[in-house]
N, C-alpha and C positions, 0 to 999 in steps of 0.2 A: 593465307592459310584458310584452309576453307573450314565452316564451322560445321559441329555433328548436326545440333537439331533445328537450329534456328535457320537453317535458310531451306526447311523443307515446306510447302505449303499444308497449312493442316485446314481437315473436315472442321467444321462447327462441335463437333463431339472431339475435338482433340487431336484423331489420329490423324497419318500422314493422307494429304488426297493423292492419292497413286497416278490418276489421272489427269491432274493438275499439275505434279512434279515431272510426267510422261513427257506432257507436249513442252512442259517450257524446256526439257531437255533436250528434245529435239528437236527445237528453235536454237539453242544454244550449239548445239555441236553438229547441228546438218545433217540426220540420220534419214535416210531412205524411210517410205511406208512400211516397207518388209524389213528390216533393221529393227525399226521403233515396235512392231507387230511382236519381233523374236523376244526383245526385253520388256516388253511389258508383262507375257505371258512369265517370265524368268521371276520380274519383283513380284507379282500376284500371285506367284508358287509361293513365294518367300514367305510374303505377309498372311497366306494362309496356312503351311509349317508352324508362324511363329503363334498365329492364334490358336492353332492345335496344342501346342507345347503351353500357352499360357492355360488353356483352361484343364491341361493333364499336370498342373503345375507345373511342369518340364520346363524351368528359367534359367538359364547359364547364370551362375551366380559371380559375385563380386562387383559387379559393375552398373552403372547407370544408364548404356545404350543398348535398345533394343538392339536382334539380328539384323532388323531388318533397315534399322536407322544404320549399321555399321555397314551394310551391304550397298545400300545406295552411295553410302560417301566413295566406296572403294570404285563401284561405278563412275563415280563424280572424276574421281581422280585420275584414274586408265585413261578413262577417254580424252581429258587435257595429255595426255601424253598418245594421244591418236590409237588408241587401240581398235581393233576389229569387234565386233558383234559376240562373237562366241566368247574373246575374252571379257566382254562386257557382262554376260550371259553368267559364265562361269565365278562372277567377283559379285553377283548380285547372292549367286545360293549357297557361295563358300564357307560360313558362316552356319547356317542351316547344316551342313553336313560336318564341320568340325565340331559340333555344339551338339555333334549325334542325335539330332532332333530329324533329320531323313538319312535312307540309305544310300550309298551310290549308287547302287545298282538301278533304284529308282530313277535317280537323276540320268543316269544313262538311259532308260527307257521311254523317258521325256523329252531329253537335250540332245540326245546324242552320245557316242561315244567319243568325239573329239571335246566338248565341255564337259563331260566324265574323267577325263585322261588328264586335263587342265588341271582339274580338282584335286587329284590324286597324286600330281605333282608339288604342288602345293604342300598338302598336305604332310609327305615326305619332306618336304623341307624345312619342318621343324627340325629333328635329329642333328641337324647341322650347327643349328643354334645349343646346341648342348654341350658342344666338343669343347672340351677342356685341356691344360697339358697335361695333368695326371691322369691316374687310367680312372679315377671316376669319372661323373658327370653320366656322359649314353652312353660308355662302355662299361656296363655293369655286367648283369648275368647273363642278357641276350647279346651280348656282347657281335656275334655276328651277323645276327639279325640285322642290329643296329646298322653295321659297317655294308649289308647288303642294303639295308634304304637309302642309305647315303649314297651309294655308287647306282642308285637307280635314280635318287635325286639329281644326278650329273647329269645323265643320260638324258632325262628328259629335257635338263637344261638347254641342254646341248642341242637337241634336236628341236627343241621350241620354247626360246625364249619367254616366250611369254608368261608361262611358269614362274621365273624368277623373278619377273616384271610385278604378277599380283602378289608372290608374297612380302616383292619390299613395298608395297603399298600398303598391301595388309599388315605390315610392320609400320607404316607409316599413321595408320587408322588408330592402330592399337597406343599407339605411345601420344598422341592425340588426345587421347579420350582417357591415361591413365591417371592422367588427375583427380579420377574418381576415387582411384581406389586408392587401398593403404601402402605407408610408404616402403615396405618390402617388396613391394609385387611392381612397385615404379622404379624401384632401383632395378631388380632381375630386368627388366622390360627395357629400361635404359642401358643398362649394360650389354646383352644382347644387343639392342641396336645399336650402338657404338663399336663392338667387334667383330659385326658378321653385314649388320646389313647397310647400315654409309658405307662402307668401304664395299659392299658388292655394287650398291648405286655409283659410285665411285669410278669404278670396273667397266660399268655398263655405260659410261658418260651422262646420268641421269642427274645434272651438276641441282637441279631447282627443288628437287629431293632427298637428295645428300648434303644439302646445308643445312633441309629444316630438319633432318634426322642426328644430324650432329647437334645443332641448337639444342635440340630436346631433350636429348641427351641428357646433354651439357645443362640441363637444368638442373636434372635430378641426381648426378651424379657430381657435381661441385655447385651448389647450392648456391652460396656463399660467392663465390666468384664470381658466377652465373649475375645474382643479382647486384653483383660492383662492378662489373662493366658495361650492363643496362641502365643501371641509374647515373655513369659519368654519359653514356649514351644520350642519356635522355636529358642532363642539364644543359648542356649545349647544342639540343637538336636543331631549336629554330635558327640560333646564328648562322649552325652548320648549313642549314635546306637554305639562307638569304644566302650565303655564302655559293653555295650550288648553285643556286636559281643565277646571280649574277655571273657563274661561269658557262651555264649553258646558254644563259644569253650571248657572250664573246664569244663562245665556239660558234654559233650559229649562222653570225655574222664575221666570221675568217669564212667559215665553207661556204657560205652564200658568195663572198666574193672570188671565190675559187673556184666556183662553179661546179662544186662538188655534191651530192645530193646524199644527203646524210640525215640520220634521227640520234642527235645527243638526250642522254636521259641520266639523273642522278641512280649511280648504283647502288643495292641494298647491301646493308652491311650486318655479315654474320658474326655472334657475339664467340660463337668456338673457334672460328679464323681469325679472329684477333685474339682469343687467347692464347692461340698455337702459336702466333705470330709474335705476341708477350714474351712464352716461352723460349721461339728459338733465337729470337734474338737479343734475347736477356735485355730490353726494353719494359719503358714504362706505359701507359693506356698513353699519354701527348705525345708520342714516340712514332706511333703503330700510324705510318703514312696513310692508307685505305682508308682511315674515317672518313675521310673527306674524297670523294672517287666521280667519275663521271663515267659514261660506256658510249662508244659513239659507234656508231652502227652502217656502215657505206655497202656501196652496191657489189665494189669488188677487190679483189686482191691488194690490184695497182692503187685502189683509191686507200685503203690502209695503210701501205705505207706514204704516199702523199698527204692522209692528216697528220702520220708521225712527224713528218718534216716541218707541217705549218705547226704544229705545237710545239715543235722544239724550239724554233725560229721566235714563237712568241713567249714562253719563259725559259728558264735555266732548267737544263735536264737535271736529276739526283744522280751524282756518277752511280755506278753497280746497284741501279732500281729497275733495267731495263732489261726484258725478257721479251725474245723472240719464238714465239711458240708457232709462229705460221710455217716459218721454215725449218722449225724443231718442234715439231708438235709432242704435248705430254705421253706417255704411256696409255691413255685413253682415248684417243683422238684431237683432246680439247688443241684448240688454235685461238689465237689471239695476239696481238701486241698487247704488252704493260710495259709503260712508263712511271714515272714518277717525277715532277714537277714542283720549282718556286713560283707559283703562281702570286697574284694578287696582295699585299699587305703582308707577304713574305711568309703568306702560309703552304706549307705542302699539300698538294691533291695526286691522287695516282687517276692516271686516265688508262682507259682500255679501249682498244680500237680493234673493231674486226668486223665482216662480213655478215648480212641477216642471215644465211644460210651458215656461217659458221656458229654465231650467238645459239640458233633452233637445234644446233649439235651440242653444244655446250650447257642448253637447259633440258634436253628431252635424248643425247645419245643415243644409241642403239635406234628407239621410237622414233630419232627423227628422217631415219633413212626410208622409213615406211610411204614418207611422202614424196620420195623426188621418185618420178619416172621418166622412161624414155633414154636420153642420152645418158643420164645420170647414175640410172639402176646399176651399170656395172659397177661404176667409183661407190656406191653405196654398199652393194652386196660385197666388195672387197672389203670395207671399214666393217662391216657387221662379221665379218668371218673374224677378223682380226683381234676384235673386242672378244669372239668367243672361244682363241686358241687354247687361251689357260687353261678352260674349261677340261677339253682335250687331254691334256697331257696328264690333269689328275688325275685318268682313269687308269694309266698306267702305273701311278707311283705305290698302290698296295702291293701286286706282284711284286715290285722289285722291291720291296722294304722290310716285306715278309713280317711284319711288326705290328698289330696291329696300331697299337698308342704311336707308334711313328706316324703309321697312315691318319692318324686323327691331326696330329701337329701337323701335320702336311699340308691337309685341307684347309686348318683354323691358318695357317701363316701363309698358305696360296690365296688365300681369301684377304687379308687384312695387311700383308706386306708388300710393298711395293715390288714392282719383275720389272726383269728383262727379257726381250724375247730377241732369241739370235736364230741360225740357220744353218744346218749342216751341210755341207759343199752337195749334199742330192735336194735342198731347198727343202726340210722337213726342219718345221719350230722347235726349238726345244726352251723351255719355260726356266730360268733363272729368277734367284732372289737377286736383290740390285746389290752391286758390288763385288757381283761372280764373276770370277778370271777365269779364262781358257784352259787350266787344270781341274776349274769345278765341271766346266762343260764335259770335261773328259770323263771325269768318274759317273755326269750323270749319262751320258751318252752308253758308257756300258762300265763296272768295275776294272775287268779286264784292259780296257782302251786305255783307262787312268793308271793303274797297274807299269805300263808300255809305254807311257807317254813318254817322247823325250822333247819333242818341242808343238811349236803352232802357231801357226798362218792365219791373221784375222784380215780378211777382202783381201786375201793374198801375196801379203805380208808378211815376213817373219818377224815374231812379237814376243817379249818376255812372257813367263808362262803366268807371270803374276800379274798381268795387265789386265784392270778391268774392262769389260765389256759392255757395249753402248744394243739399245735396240738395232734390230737392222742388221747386225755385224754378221758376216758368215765365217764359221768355223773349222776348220780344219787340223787336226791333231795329226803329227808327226810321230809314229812308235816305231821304238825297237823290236829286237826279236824274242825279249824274253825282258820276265817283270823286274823291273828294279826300281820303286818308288824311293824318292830322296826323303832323308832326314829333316832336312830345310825345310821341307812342304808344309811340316806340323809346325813351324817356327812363327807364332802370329806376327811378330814383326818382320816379316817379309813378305806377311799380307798374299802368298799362294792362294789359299782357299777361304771360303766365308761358308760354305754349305757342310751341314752334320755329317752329310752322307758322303763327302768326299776325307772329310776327316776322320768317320770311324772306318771306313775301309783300311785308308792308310794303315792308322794305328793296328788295325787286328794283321794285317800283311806282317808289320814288325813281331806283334807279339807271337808268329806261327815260325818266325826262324829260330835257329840253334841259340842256347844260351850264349856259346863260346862267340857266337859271333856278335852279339846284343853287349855282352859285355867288353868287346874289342870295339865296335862301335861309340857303346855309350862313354866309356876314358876318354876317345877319342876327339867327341864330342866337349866333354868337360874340359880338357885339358886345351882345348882352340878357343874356348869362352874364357876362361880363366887366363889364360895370356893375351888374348884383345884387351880382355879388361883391367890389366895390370895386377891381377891377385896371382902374387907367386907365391906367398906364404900361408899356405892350407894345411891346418892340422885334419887331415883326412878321417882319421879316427873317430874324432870328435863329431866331426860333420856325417859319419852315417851313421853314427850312434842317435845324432840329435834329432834326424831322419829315420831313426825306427829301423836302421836296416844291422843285419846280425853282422855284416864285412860290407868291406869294398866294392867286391867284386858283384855284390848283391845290387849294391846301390848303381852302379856302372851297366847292369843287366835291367831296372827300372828306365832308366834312361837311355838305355838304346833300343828299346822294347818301346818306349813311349808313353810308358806309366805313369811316369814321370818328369813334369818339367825342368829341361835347363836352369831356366830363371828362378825356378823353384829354390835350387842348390846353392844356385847363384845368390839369392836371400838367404839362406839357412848360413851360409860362410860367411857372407859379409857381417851378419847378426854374431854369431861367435867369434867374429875378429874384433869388433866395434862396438858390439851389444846391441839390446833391442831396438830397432828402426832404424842401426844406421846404415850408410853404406859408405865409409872411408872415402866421401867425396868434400870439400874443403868449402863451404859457404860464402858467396861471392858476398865481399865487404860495400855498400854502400855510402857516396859521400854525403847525401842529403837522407836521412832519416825521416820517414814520416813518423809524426812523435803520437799525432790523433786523427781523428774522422778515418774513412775509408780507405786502401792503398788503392793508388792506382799505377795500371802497368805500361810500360811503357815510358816511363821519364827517362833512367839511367841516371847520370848523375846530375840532371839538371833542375837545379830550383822551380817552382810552380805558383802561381795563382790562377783563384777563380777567376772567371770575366765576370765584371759588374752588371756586364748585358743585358747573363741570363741565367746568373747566378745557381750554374747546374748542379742535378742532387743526385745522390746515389743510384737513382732511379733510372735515372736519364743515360741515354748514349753520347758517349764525350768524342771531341778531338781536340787537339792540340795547335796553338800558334806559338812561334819562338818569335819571341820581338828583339828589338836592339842591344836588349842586357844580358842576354843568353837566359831570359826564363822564359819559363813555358804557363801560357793564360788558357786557364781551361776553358770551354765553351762546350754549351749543347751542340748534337751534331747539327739540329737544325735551328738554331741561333741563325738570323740574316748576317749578322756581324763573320761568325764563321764560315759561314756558304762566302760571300763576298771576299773573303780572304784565300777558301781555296781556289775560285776563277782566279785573282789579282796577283797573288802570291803563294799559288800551289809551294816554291821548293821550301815557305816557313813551314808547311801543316806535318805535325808525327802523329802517327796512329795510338792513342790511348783505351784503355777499357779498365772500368772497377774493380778492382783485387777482392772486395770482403773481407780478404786478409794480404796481407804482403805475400806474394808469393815466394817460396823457397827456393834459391839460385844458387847450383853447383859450380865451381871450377874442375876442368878437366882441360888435360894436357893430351893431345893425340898425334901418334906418330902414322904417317904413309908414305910407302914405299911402294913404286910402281914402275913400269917401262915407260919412257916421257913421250910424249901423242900431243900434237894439236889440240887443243880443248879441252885438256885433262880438268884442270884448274876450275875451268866455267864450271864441269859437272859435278867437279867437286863442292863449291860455292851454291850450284843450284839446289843437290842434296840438302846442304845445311839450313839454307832459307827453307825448303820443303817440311824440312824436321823442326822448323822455329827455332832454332838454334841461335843465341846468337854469338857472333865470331867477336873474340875481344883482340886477336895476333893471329896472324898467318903469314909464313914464312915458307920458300920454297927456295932448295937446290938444286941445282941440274948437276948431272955426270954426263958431260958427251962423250966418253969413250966407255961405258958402260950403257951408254940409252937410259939411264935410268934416273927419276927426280926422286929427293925427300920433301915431304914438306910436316911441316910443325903446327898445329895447329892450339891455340889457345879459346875454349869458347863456355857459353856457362848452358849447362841442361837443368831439369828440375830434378830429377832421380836417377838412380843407376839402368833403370829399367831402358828409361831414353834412352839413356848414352847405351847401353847394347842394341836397340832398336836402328841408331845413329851408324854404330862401328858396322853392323851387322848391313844396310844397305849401302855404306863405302867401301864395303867387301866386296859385295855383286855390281859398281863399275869397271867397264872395261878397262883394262893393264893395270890397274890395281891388284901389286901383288898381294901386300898386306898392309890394315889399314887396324891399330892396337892404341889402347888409353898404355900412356907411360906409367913406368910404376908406381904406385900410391905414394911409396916414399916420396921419389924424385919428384913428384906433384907438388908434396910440400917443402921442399930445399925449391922449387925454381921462383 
């Protein structure tokens, strides 16, 4: 991290020697005469601005760093990220002209109109950092104002990066140095960089400034956490670095004899990646494999996977720790092998292997394509367009959204959520949230197109219209001749769509037909859920009274309309059959009862003990071994004893994880009836595992002179909501004619 004041050279009086900090800079970064000549005159504008403003008292208040101490850091920083002259130019006086201490006009009369224009982007790209989901925040009373700086801050993005480049640095400066000030103005500061600008470093592959912007964050904004996972960091660092140092020594000497030429170095470890990693793995800090990490660095592709091999060769891989990002690279460019390994005294290390040219993409993005020329420039200027498609596509999404506060949430969650980028069969991008199926494609590609859809071709394929979509994928929609969007589409458990705007279109299409037909629909609708589900006994009355609605026929025109959910109805009835919270599903009886400490999931009916190994705590991630008596010995996942058992005797190991509390398990009974087909059965089976289902009886008849099988199904879900989610995707297999929970009664007589 580079420091604000202390590594500037100062006069004998104090201030900074402008000329002293000049040349050792450009010893450090290799500037031309005429380079070094343009930035000197840039800081020497700076520092006499800032001496103007101190003796007119003109101070930016709150903080401890002069302009021109924040101007030089931001210089300091561009140029590790290889910037040009002008952007260097323009990050020395940026400052000076935010701090309204010069005009721009002036600075354009000095600099130039290209570091003029620089500035002014910048500038604009606060607004952005404003955006909120409510209509406050930057949509107040200039409300359009605001939405035109925005869409001119795109633009210039768009057209030169480097814009975006200094204000996340300039964001990077600022949360740096807010240590000085009080803790409201560190939290806004942190919050802001945590939701706009890591995640645009992110975007831009600027991977060496989107850790320290998340870190920073993550300081100010979980305090507490922040400082328990730096100080378990810090009790064990030197074992850790003995630990490291003796594995890049054995790496050294595998490549050495393999005549492979390599640079292994211990990798740095970010404290907000391992708490994210805490988080999604609902792990403990001795859990989180990375602490312990190496980066081995080779000349080329071939020689990547060639270290993978000699590493795996020399300890035990972590089954599912292994990610191929060279031949699947992230959403930003980033490439890399990671593994995870039982190294040494049967500690875990994750290793990362990749290419110097792919590492220089991986810490500097965008920046680092600046420096390959020659044969290279094409493959670079393709990676740099690609990083800036998104950009693109927002300029369109105000038109079509006509909203403003949509176009705000647009930008904040195009900026902060993860995408996918696919391709219309004329090879024009179009910018998804991740998890968008080929129906969201359609409504974003036009209303109309979504309206008409009846099916669709991914790389020329015919594909359920609910299938998510990978980068890369080209698209194709299939429409009729006239609109008739399906009911289904709004049904979340069939997972159709994930985007607002595919969803409120939908819905408003429903709510612009005839009542007569809304409420022919919406019974129709009721009465096909409520016989999958086995509720034949519906006081109707009761149920749209209890629902607010004046009749039937009311409530039937809510939900075919879309006002209203199914499953909504679907709760209100079962609550008035059963009472508050329940839903007439039968609680799967237990033969071993955990009586104290934590549940854990996954036994079924089989006895348990800890292992004395490694005597695992709630904390920890468990597996399971079955020994000779039919009990189950629990272990940590990374217990030696356990890893050693799943090489030895993978078919004892059961998958377990921590309940908190015992989790609630339903019995349901389900009937399917279907045209009999090759493979029915597997896809049936595959469903249930997909849905976590588990099967306690399954039974099947055939009728060969009808073509047709039954099958019986016995299996336990957590709520009723699954089990329609469950019925509702064994509905949409193939010759599945119908696929229903038996009746509640019969449930409980079987």
């Amino acid at each position: 991290m580079v420091k604000v004041r202390d590594d500037h050279p100062l006069c004998p009086e104090g201030r900074i020697d402008l000329v002293a900090w000049s040349e050792k800079f450009r010893h450090r970064f290799g500037l031309t005469p005429e380079q070094q000549s343009q930035l000197t005159i840039a800081i020497e504008f700076a520092d006499a601005v800032e001496q103007r403003a101190i003796a007119e008292n003109n101070v930016w208040g709150g903080g401890e760093v002069s302009t021109l101490e924040f101007g030089l850091e931001m210089v300091e920083v561009l140029a590790e990220l290889h910037c040009d002259v002008e952007t260097l130019v323009a990050a020395a006086i940026y400052r000076c002209v935010r701090e309204e201490k010069v005009d721009l006009n002036e600075v354009k009369q000095l600099f130039g109109s290209a570091v003029a224009d620089l500035i002014d982007g910048v500038l604009r790209m606060a607004v952005i950092g404003a955006l909120r989901n409510d209509s406050s925040g930057a949509f107040g009373q200039a409300e359009a104002d605001q939405i035109e700086s925005v869409r001119k801050m795109l633009v210039a993005m768009i057209d030169d990066v480097r814009v975006g480049l200094i204000k996340i640095v300039e964001r990077t400066c600022a949360i740096r140095t807010v240590k000085f000030n009080d803790p409201e103005k560190q939290i806004r500061v942190a919050r802001e960089v945590r939701d706009v600008y890591a995640p645009l470093a992110h975007r831009l592959g600027i991977g060496h400034l989107k850790w320290e912007l998340e870190d920073l964050a993550f300081r100010y904004l979980e305090a507490e956490t922040y400082k328990e996972i730096a100080k378990q960091l810090d009790e064990k660092r030197v074992a850790r670095q003995e630990y490291i140092a003796m594995m890049i020594g054995r790496l050294n000497n595998v490549l050495g004899e393999a005549g492979i030429h390599g640079v292994v170095e211990g990798r740095a470890k970010h404290i907000f990646s391992i708490w994210k990693k805490m988080l999604k793995k609902e792990i403990a800090f001795s859990q989180v494999y990375d602490i312990r990490a190496v980066r081995i660095l080779v000349d080329s592709t071939r020689d990547c996977y060639s270290v993978l091999g000699l590493v795996h060769a020399l300890w035990r891989n972590i089954p599912h720790e292994f990610d191929d990002y060279i031949a699947s690279p992230k959403e930003n460019g980033y490439r890399s092998l990671h593994t995870a390994v039982v190294g040494p005294e049967g500690k875990v290390i994750e290793v990362q292997i990749r290419t110097n040219e792919m590492h220089e993409e991986a810490e500097f993005g965008v920046c680092a394509h600046w420096r390959y020329k020659g044969a290279d420039m094409e493959k670079s200027a393709n990676a740099y367009e690609q990083k800036m498609d998104w950009l693109r596509n927002v300029l369109s999404w105000h038109e079509e959204e006509g909203s403003r506060a949509a176009f705000a949430e647009q930008i904040r969650v195009g900026i902060i959520q993860d995408r996918v980028y696919v391709f219309t069969p004329e090879g024009h991008v179009v910018d998804l949230p991740l998890g968008a199926t080929a129906l969201d494609f359609a409504y974003q590609v036009h209303t109309e197109v979504g309206h008409r859809c009846r099916g669709a071709k991914v790389n020329g394929r015919v594909v359920p219209l609910n299938q998510n979509l990978r980068n890369g994928d080209q698209v194709e929609i299939i429409t009729g001749r006239r609109e008739a969007p399906s009911r289904s589409w709004l049904d979340d458990s069939l997972g159709y769509i994930v985007t607002s705007r595919a969803k409120t279109n939908i819905s408003h299409w429903f709510r612009q037909q005839a009542r007569d037909q809304n409420v022919a629909d919406g019974g129709m609708l009721l009465d096909r859920e409520f016989k999958r589900l086995g509720l034949m006994s519906i006081d109707f009355q009761a149920l749209y009274e209890r629902l607010g609605f004046e009749s039937l026929d009311d409530l039937y025109a809510a939900v075919g309309a879309s006002d209203l959910g199914v499953m909504d109805v679907i709760s209100a009835a079962l609550e008035l059959e059963n009472g508050p919270g329940s839903h007439g599903l039968l609680p799967v009886q237990s033969k071993h009862q955990q009586e104290s400490g934590p549940a854990i999931n996954g036994l079924g009916n089989l006895a348990m003990e800890f292992g004395s190994c490694c005597s695992p705590s709630s904390d920890t991630d468990i597996t399971g071994f079955v020994d000779n008596r039919r009990v189950v010995i629990v272990h940590s996942s990374d217990c030696p004893t356990a890893l050693q058992f799943m090489q030895d005797e993978p078919e004892r190991i059961i998958k377990l994880s921590w309940g908190g509390q015992q989790e609630d398990r339903y019995v349901a009974q389900l009937k399917i009836e279907a045209w009999d087909r090759t493979g029915l059965l597997r896809d049936v089976t595959t469903v249930l595992d997909l849905e976590s289902v588990n099967v306690t009886a399954i039974s099947t008849k055939s009728d060969r002179d009808s073509s047709t099988v039954d099958m019986s199904i016995e299996c336990e879900v957590d709520s009723i909501h699954s089990l329609a989610q469950l019925i509702s995707v064994l509905n949409q297999l193939p010759n599945v004619i119908s696929a229903q929970r038996i009746d509640s009664k019969k449930s409980a007589n079987a």
